[in-house]
Each structure stands twice: as C-alpha cells, then as structure tokens.
N, C-alpha and C positions, 0 to 999 in steps of 0.2 A: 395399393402402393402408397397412400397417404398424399394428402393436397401439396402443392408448392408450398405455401404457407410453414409446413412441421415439417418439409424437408421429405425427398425420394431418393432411390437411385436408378438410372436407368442405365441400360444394356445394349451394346451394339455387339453384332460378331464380326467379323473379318473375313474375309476367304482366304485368308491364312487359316481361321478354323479356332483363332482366338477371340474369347469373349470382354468385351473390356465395360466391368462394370463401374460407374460414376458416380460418386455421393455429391449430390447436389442441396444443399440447403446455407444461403448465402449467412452471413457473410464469410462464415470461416468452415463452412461442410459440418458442423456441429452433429453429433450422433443421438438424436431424438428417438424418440421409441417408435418413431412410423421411420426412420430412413433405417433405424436395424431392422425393421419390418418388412421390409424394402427389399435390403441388402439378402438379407437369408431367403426370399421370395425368388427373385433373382438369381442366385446361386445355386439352388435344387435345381431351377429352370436350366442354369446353364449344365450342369451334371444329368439331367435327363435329355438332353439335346443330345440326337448324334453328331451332328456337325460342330460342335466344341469339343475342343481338343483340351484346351486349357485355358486358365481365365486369368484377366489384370484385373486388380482393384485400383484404384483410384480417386482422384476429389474435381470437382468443378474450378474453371480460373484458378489454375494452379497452386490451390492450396487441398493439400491430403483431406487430415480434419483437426481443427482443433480441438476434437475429445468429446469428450459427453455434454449434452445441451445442458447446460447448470443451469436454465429454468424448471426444468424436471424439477430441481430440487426445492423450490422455493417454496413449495405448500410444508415442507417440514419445521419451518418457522412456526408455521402455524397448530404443527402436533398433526398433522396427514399423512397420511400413508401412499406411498409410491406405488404406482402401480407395477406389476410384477407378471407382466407376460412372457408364457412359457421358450417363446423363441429368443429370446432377446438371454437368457442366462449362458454365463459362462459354456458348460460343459455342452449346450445347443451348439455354441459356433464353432468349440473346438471339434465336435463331432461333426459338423460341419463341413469346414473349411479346411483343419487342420488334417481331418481321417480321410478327408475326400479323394474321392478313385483320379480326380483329375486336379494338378497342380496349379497352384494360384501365387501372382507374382506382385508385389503391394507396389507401385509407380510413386513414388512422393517427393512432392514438389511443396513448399510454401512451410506449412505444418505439419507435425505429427504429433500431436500431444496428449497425451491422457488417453481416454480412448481409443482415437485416432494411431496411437502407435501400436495398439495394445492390439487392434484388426491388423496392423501391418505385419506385428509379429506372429501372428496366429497365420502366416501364409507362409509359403517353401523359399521365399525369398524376397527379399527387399532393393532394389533399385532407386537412388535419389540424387537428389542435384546437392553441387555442394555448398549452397545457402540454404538448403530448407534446414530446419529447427526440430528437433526429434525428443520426447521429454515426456518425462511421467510426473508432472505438478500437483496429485492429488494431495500431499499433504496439507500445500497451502490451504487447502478449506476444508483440515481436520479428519478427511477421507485418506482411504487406501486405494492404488490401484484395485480395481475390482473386474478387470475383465481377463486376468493370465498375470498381468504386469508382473507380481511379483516372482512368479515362475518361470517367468521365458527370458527376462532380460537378463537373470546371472546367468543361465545357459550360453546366452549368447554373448555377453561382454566381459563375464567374470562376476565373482559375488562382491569382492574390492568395490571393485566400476560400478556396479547396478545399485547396492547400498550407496553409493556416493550421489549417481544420479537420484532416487527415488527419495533420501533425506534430505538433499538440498534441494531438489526441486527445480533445479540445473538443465534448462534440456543442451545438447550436443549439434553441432552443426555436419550436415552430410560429410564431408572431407574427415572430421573426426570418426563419425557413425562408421565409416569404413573401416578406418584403420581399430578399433575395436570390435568390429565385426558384426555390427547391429546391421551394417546393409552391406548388400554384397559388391556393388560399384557404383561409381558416381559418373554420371552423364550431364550434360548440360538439359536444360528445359525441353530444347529445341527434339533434343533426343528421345529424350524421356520415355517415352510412351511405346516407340519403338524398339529399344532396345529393353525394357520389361515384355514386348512380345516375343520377340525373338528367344529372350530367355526360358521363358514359361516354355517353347516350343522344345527349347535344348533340354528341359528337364521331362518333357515327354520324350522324345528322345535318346534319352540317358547320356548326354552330352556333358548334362549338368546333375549335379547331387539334390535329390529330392529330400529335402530335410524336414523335419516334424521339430521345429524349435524346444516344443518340451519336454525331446527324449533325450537332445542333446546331451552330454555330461563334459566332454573333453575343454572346455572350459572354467567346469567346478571342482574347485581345490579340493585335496583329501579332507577327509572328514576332520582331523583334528587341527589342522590349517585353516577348514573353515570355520568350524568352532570359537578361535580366535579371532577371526577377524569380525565375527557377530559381537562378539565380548567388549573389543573393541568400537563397534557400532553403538551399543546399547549407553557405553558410560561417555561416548562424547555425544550420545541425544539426552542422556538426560543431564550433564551441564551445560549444554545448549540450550534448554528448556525444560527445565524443572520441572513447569506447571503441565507438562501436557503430555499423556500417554499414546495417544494416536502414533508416535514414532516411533514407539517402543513395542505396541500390535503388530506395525507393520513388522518390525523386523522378527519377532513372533514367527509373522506367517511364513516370511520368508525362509527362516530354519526349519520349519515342517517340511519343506517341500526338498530341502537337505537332505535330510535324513529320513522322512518317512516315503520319498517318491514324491512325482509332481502334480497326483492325481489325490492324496491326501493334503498338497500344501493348495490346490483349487480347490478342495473340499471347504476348509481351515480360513481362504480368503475369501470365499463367498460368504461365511458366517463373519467374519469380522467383520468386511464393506457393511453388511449390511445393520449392524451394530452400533459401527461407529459414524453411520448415516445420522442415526438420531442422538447423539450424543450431544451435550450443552457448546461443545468444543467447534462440532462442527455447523451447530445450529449459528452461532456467533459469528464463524467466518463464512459463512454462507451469506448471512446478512452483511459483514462487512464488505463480501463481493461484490453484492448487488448496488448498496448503499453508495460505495465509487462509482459505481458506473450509473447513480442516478444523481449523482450531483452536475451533470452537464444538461439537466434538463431544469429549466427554470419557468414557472407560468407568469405570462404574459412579457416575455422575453423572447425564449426559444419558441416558442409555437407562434411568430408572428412571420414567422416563413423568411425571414432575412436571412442574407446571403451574408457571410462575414466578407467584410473587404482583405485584401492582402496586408499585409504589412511586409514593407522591404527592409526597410531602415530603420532600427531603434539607437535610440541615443539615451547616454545615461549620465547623471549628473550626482557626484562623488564616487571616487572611486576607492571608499572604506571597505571595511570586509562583506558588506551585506551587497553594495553598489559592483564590487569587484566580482563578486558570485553570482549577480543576476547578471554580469556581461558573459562570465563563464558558461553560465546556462544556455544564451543565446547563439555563442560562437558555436556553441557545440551542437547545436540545430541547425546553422548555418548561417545564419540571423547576420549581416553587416551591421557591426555597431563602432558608434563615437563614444567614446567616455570623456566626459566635460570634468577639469579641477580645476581650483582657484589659480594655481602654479605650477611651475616645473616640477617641482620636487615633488608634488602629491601627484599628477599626472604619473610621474614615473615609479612611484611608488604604488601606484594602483594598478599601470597595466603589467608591475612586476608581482604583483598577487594573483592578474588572471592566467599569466606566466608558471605561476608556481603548481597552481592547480593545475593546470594540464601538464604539467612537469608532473605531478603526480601519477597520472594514468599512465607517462609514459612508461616510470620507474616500475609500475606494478604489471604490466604489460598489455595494457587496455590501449592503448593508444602508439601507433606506430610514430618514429622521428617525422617523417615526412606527410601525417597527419596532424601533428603537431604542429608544423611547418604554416597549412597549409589553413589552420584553424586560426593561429593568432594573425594569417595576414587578414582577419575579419576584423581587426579591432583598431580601430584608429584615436588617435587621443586628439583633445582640442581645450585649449582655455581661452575661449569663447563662443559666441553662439552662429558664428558666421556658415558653419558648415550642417546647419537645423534648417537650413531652408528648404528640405526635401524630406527630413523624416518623416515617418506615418507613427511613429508613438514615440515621445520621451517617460522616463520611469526618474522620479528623482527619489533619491537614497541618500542625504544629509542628513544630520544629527539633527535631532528633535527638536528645532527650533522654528517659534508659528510665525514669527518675523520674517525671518530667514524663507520660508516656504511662501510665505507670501508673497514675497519680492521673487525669485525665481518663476513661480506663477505668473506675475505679470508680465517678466520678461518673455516667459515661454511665449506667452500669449503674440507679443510682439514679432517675436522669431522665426514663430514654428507657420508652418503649412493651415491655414482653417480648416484642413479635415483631422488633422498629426490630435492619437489622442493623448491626454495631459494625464499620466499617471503618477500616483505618489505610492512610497512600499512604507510610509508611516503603519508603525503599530500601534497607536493611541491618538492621535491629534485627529481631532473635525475633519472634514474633509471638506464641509462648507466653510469654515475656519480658513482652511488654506487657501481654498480657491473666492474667497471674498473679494480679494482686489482685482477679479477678473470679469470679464461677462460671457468667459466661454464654463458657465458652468455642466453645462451639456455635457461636453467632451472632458468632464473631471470623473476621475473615477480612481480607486483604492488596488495597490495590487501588489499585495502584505507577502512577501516568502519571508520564508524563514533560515534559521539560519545554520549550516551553511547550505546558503541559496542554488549552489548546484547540484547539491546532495539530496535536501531535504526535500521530497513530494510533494508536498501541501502548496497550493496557491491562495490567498482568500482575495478572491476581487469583491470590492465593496462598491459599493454603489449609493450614491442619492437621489434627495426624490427627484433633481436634476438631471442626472444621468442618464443619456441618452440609451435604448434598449441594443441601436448599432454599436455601439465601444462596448457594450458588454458582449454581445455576438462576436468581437470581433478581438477582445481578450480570452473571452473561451476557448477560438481558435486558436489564440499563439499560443495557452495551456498546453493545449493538446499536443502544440507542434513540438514543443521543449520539453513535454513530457512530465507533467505536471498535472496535478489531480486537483482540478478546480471548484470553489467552493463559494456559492455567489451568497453575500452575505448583507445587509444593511448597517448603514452607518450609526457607531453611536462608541464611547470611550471602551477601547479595546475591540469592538468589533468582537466575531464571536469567540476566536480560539483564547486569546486573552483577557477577554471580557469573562469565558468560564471560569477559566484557572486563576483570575487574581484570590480567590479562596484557600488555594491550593495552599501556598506556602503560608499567610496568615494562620490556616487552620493549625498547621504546623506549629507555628509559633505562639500560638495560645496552648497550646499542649506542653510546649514544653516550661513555657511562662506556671504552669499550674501544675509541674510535677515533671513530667515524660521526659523520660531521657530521648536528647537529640538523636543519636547512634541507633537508638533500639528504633524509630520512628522511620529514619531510612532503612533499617535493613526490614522492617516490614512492608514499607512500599516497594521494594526493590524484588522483595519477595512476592509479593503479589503481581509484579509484570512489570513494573516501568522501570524505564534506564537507568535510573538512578531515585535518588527521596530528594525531597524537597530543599533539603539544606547543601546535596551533594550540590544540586543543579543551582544555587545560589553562589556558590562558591564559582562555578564554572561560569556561571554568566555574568560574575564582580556584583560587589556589593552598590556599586555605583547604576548599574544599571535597575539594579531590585529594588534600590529606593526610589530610583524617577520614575521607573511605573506605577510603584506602589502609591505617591504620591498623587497620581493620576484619577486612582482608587477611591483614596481618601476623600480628595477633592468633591468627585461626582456622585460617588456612594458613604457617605458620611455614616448614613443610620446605619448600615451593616460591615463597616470597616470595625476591625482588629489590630486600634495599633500598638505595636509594639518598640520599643526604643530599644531592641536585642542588636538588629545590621546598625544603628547608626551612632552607637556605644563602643562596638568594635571596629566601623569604618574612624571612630577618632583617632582609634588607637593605629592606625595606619592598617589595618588589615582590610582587606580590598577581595579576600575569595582566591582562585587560584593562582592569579597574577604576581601576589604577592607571598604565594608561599602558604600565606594562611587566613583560613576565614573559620568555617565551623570545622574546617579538617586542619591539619598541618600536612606540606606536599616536599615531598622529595626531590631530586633532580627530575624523575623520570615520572614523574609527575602522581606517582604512586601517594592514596590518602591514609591517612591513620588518625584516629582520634586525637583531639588536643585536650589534656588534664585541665588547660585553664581556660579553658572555654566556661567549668561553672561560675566561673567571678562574674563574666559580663552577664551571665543569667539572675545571678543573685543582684544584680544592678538593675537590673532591666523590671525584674521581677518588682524591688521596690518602688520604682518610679513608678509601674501602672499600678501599684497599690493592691497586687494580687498573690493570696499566698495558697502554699501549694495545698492541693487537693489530691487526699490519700489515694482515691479510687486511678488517680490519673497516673500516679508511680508508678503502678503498676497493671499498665493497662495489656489486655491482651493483643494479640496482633491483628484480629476481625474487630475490634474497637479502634484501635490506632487506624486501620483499613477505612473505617464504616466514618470516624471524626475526621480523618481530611478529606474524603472525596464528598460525604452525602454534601458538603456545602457547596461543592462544584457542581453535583447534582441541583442545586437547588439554584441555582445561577444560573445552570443551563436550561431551568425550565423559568426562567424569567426571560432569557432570551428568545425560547419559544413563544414564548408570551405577549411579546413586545414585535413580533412578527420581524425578528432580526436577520432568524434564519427559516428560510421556505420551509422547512421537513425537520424531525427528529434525526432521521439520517445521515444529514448534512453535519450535524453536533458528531455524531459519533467518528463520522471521517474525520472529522477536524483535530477531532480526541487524539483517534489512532495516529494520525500521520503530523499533526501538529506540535503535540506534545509525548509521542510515547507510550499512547494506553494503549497495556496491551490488545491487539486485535482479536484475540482468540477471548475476549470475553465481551465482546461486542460493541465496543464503543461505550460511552458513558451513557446515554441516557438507555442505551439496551443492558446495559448491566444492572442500572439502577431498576428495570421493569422484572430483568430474572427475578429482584429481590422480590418487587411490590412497590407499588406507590405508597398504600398504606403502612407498611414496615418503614420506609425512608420517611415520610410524614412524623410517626411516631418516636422515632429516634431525634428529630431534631427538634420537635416539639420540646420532648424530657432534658435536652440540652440546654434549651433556650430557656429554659426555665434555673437550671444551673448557672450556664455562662455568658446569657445577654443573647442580646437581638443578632450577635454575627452569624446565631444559628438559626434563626426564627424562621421556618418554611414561607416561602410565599407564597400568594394566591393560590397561583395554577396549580400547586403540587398541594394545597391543601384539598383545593376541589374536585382533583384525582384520587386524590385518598377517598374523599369522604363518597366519591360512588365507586371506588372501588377500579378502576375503568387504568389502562397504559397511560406514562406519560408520555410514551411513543403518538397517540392515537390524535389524528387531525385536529386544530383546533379553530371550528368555525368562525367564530368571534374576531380570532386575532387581527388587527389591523394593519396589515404588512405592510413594513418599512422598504418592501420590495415592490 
C-alpha cells in the first residue's frame, strides 16, 4: 500500500454494500506512484469482494487530488528516467475502473486537477460541490494531460470547451463543471459523500446511466466542424506562443482520438506524455515549478522554527502608482490599510487610483459591485501619522529621495508600535542609508514589488545584516497571504531583480551605438520570449525613470557601466518614452508603436560624443548574437550576485528573472538558460567581446572559474559569504 510518507489509499465498505475508497497523501491527495499503487490494489479488491456492489472514489480533508505528485518529475532535470510501473499506465486504469463489472462514482470536493480529474473521469460519474476547482494544467510545465485527459474531456464538455480548458490551463468551478457536463450534480460538502453513494447504488440499479466517458460521442461535433475548430486551436496557440510546440502535440493528440477512435488517440497520448516529459520545454518549467516553490525556504531564517506573527493593520505612505498598487494588493487579501499623503488632493488622488483598479475587475467581471463595496471600505486615508499607533507593518512608497526616506524613518520610529515592522518598496537606495537616522534597524527591511503592484507576482524582501530573522518570517507570510511569490534577497544597489538587468538595456545600447539597428534588437528579443526589447520597455517606463537608475549604475559600477548619451540627447529634446508620444518609437492615440525615421540623428550624436564608430560585424548581426550580446551580460551579473551571497540559490535569480522582468519561463530562468548553453560557451563569448568592446563585457570571477572546470553556474557555492 506504500508508507504515509508517498501517500496510500484506504477503503471502507458500507452495509449499503458501497465501497468508498480515499486518496490520502496531504497536503493536496497528489497521485504518487505508491497512492496509484494503492488505488488499483484497492479496486480489484473491491471488484473481487462479494459484498461491493459499487465503489466512490474520493480524497482526504476534502480535497479530491491535485493531480500527479510533480516531484516524480524532478529527477528529469537531471537526464533520469521515470520510473514506469506497469499498473500505474493509462490503458491499466481504463481497463480498470473504466471496464469494470461494478460502477464507480468520483466525490470531489477541494481539487481535481491534472490527474486528480483525469481518475474522476475515468469513473461512470462525477458528483461535486460547487467551489471545488476541476482542471487539466498540464501544459503549464510543458506536459500533456497523460492519463485519458485528452480523450474523455471533449466527450464530456465538447471539443470548443476541452481545447479551451486544457490550452489555457483554466480549471472550472463545480456549478460551471455541471452545466457543461463534466459532473453530473452538485451537492454541498455536507452531502457529498452520500449522495455519490446513493448514486453509484442507482447505477447498479439502472436508476441511473452507467456511462464509459470515452465511448461517449453525442457531445463531439461532426467531423468537419471539428476539423475547424482544431484549425482554429492550432493558429491561436501558435500566436500565443510561438516558441513552444507542447500545445500544438497536445492538440495533435487530441484529433487522433477524433478521428481515429479514443483507443488510438490513448495510444498517440501515451507516446507524446512521454516525449514531451523530456523535452528542454518541460525540463525548464519543471524547474521553474520547483524553483517558486523554493524561494519561501531560506537557511537560517525559516528553519529557526519561528512562528510568523499576525499582521492586522498595514499602512502605506504615498499613494503614487506603486504605493496605490501595494494598498490594492492588500485590500484585496483583506489586509485593513491607511494610506498616508502629504495633502488632500494626493490623498484623494491616490485612493481614486486603488478605486480605479478594482473598478477594473469589476468591468471585466472578476469582481462583483458589492465586493467592490466591501473591499474599498478597507482603506482608509490619513495625512498624518496619528492613526499608526496600532499598525503591525508600514511599507513606504515615495519617490526615491534618501532624505526624504530618512525623515519618514525617523518619524515612523516615533509613531509606530515597537514591534510595527518598517518596510521600504525602494528599488535602488541602501536600506541602511535609510534607516540610519533610526535605532530600530532590526525591524527595517526591503519589500521591492513591482510594478503594477497588484498584478505583478514577484515580491523581493531584502534584508540587512540588521534585520531581524522574525520581520522576515513574518513578510514571507503577508507574501503568501496576497499572493505573491517571495524572494529573500540581500542588500546592495538594485538588490537582485535590478541589480541583474541594469546590463540589459546598456547591452542594448552599445549595440546599437556600434552599428545594430534599434527595431531589429527588440524584435529579436521579443522573439525570443520577453514582453517586449529593451528600448520598447524604456519607452514604457519614461526616459526619466532609465536615467535615475541608470545613474545608480554608473555611480556604484563605474568599471563595467556602458554609458551612453542616446536617452539623455533625446530626453532634451522633450521626448520622454510613451508619455510623450515618443521616445525610440513614435505612439498613436491608442498607444500602438511604429518606428521613428529620426530616431538615427540622436544615434549619430550619441554615437559621436562616446567616440565610437560603427562596427560592420554589428550591422548585421544575427538574432542568436543580438540574443546571446544582451543577456550573457545579465548572465554575468547575475553570477556576481551569486557571488556576493546576494541571493541564497541560483534559483532564486531565475524567479526573479521569470516574474520580475519577463523571462520567458519556458526557458528556465536566466542563470538555467545560461547552464543549457555552458558555462564555458558563455565565458568564451564575453571573453572575445571584451576583448572588442571593453570591460562592460569582461566575465567575472565566478563565471570564469565555472568555465575553466567546466562545473553549472547553477551548482552551490561554498565560499560565498552571504549577505543573508
């Protein structure tokens, strides 16, 4: 039956005569290879029982299952092979459970996802409450359903609906699961369990319709109907995502099982699953799965057994666009917050921005009026600090001024509660800078979103050598609470997400200083995964804001700064980036970009000031050169910030990557993308550059001394002196 540890299931009968069997493996019934070991153990047992008439399946603490245990998968990182026990395949459980003499009825409460639905459908019927969550997510890490999925869900909801679910990765709440026909009725919790017996009993009976989900057809469109709506499937996944065919397999499999029967399209999905198991695609978001879900463990932090304390009350000080976003973020946790401005009119201009944002959910229909209602009475406005004398965390959110930060510090200090902790969402300024005029450096700590701050994932809480291990415990939890992917990092200019990328657009702009056309540089990066190229996103974030980082750069990184007089030749000329209409693009009403013809003037100026004339090889660079000249130097950043013990893990870089700036996730984060290539390929490229274009390319240490044994820049580094 397999230990508690890898998950079981066990079996009660009833003297009703029904057997109800239980997947138990906390925290979410995950389907490991000893609980399907389990499950099919269990279910012969209950089919050679006389006294079973018919069986429930079901999950522990009412959650069904959250699908297949995705640590199974994590030896494929490493080039390992799965193991492949002969109960656990497909056509076992459909012969199973599906052909079985005696009907089985799936009870789902909590979860059903991946897996987890993929056993529910494999039974004669479905029974759920109507908040449990029903979903086939496999693509998100590169994978196909592999246990029926692709086969049993157009039967059952339509091929429209099952493509909809299974490319977005979408899952369905019970009350919807009904009315499309994925479950047969919805009962409350309370019910649950009994009314899937009763049913199971009505289909031995013949009360009720004993169905075999995969012979179903009277919800799959004519053949040339569905034809079309595959057609249609294919050309909005592949401008959805270009780079990646895993959605383009899936829908593959799923027209075999159209047209050639649904015993050919299991044939067809058990060879793709197992294909696109080892592919670079899903190898990348397998590690990006993991990699999030290891950035909440931190040594000598989290393993000192601290309990986070509550936090009731936050209060936030500026309410600009980044300040007005982290009160959005909290209201909509639940979070009671004060928003602190200097005056009326930014007061009210600020909580009409967190106004606007949930106006937004309402209009798109995320959010009902009377959720709305009931979210902004969380936020209270205040200009001054008399209503802090109870908060447990202030976050202030003012423009980048060390003065300015300093004197709120003090005050906080005076104000707040001696346990309330004193966070700042600076993305560049000291944090012992700020809090210098205080003596609560303890209770100071960094807690960088981004922007915009209700949207964006990423948290980076920073921390100093001050910073007490409880405020960081005790930020991990509000992460968590608001939903937010935290990423504990040590202090130093720019901290890690920005501290990688100030390369990014530099790199950029020596490229085009020495030939590269602007236009051709974003539609390679843009082509290769991220939201946008380097000049797009300069535009979007104003030219005013790229030079006070940039500046930042300069400042602290002297020897490997790239500068260029390109943004601040153009910012004379009043162009400002989107704001204005024009920066490297010129913008429409509707904010649509198109090239500007006299964008080369300020190049040929720019060009002359740094005394650099163009380089033929650079005019005409290929799109894996343009690729390989902006990022190896963010590579090379980020293995200085490994270096400098900035960030605990390689890991940590690559989340930061994906959800902080846009790398695409499907190629691992950046220091996993840079290890696909090689250390020593990345070494050698910036070597030959640095040798062309100066030190801004020059490898450093760490990544020369992973070259030169050959060895991940992923892989531990003993030495490092952690700024954690």
């Amino acid at each position: 039956m397999g230990s508690k540890a890898k998950g079981r299931t066990v079996m009660e009968v009833g003297a009703d005569g029904v057997a109800v069997i239980t997947i138990v493996h906390p925290p979410v019934n995950s389907l490991s290879f000893d609980v399907l070991s389990s499950l099919k153990e269990n279910f012969d047992q209950a089919l050679r029982r006389d006294d079973v008439k018919a069986i429930v399946i079901t999950g522990a603490s009412r959650k069904f299952s959250g699908g297949f245990d995705i640590t199974a998968f994590g030896g494929i990182q490493q080039g390992k092979d799965l193991p492949k026990p002969g109960f656990i395949s497909v056509e076992v459980l459909t012969d199973t459970l599906e052909a079985a003499r005696k009907p089985s009825v799936a009870a789902i409460d909590g979860l059903a996802l991946g897996g987890g639905l993929e056993i529910a459908m494999i039974c004669h019927a479905r029974i759920s409450t109507p908040t449990a969550q029903l979903g086939l997510p496999e693509l998100q890490l590169g994978i196909l359903p592999g246990f029926g999925g692709t086969q049993r869900l157009p039967r059952l909801v339509g091929l429209s609906k099952a493509l909809e679910m299974i490319l977005t990765s979408k899952p369905v709440k019970g009350e919807e699961a009904c009315t499309l026909g994925l479950v047969d009725a919805v009962v409350s919790s309370d019910e649950l369990l009994n009314t899937a017996r009763r049913w199971a009993l009505d289909i031995v009976e013949r009360r009720r319709p004993w169905v075999a989900s995969l012979y179903k057809t009277d919800k799959i469109e004519p053949l040339g109907e569905a034809r079309e709506i595959l057609k249609f499937a294919r050309d909005q996944a592949r401008k959805r995502a270009p780079n990646l065919t895993h959605p383009l397999v899936c829908i593959d499999v799923v027209e075999e099982g159209i047209v050639s029967g649904p015993r050919a399209g299991l044939l067809k999905e058990s060879q793709a699953s197992e294909e696109l198991t080892r592919s670079d695609t899903a190898k990348s978001l397998m590690h990006i799965f993991f990699a999030q879900r290891g950035t909440t463990k931190v040594p000598g932090v989290t393993d000192l057994g601290l309990a986070p304390r509550q936090v009731k009350k936050v209060a936030i000080l500026g309410g600009g666009l980044m300040g007005s976003g982290i009160a959005t973020a909290l209201i909509l946790s639940n979070y009671p917050v004060i928003l602190k401005e200097v005056n009326e009119k930014f007061l009210e201009t600020g909580i009409g921005r967190v106004k606007a944002n949930l106006q937004s959910r309402v209009k798109k229909g995320n959010m009902t009026q009377e959720k709305f209602e009931k979210t902004i009475s969380l936020l209270k406005g205040s200009l001054d600090y008399e209503s802090f004398k109870d908060v447990d965390m202030v976050i202030e959110a003012v423009i980048e001024n060390v003065s300015l930060k300093q004197q709120i510090f003090a005050d906080l200090e005076r104000y707040c509660p001696p346990h309330c902790i004193l966070a700042s969402n600076t993305s560049t300024i000291d944090l012992n800078l700020i809090g210098e005029k205080t003596r609560s450096q303890d209770r100071i700590i960094g807690a960088h979103f981004f922007s915009p701050a209700h949207v964006m994932p990423l948290l980076e809480i920073v921390r100093t050598k001050q910073t007490s291990p409880q405020v960081i415990v005790d930020l991990l939890n509000v992460a968590r609470k608001i939903r937010k992917t935290p990423v504990v990092v040590g202090n130093c200019t720019g901290f890690a997400v920005n501290r990688m990328f100030f390369p990014y657009t530099q790199a950029a702009l020596l490229l085009v200083e020495h030939g590269a056309d602007v236009y051709q540089i974003d539609k390679a990066i843009t082509k290769f995964g991220m939201p946008m190229g380097p000049f797009r996103l300069c535009d979007l974030v104003g030219f005013g804001v790229a030079i006070a980082t940039g500046s930042q750069f300069v400042q602290n990184f002297p020897e490997r700064t790239y500068r260029s007089m390109l943004i601040p030749l153009m910012q004379e000329d009043k162009r400002a980036g989107e704001t204005t209409r024009k920066g490297f693009y010129l913008y429409n009403d509707k904010r649509k970009a198109s090239p500007d013809p006299e964008l080369k003037k300020y190049i040929e100026k720019a060009r002359n000031i740094s005394g650099v004339t163009i380089d033929p090889k650079l005019v005409k660079l290929s799109e894996k050169d343009i690729i390989e000249m902006t990022f190896f130097p963010v590579v090379n950043e980020a293995c200085r910030v490994l270096a400098e013990g900035i960030a605990v893990k390689a890991a940590d870089l690559d989340i930061s990557a994906a959800m902080g700036m846009g790398f695409p996730p499907y190629r691992g984060g950046i220091i996993f993308w840079a290890d696909s290539l090689g250390s020593k390929y990345v070494y050698s490229r910036l070597e030959e550059w640095s040798k062309l274009y100066g030190d801004f390319f020059k490898p450093c240490a760490y990544l020369a001394e992973r070259a030169a044994k050959g060895t991940p820049l992923s892989s531990p580094l003993e030495q490092a002196k952690s700024r954690l």
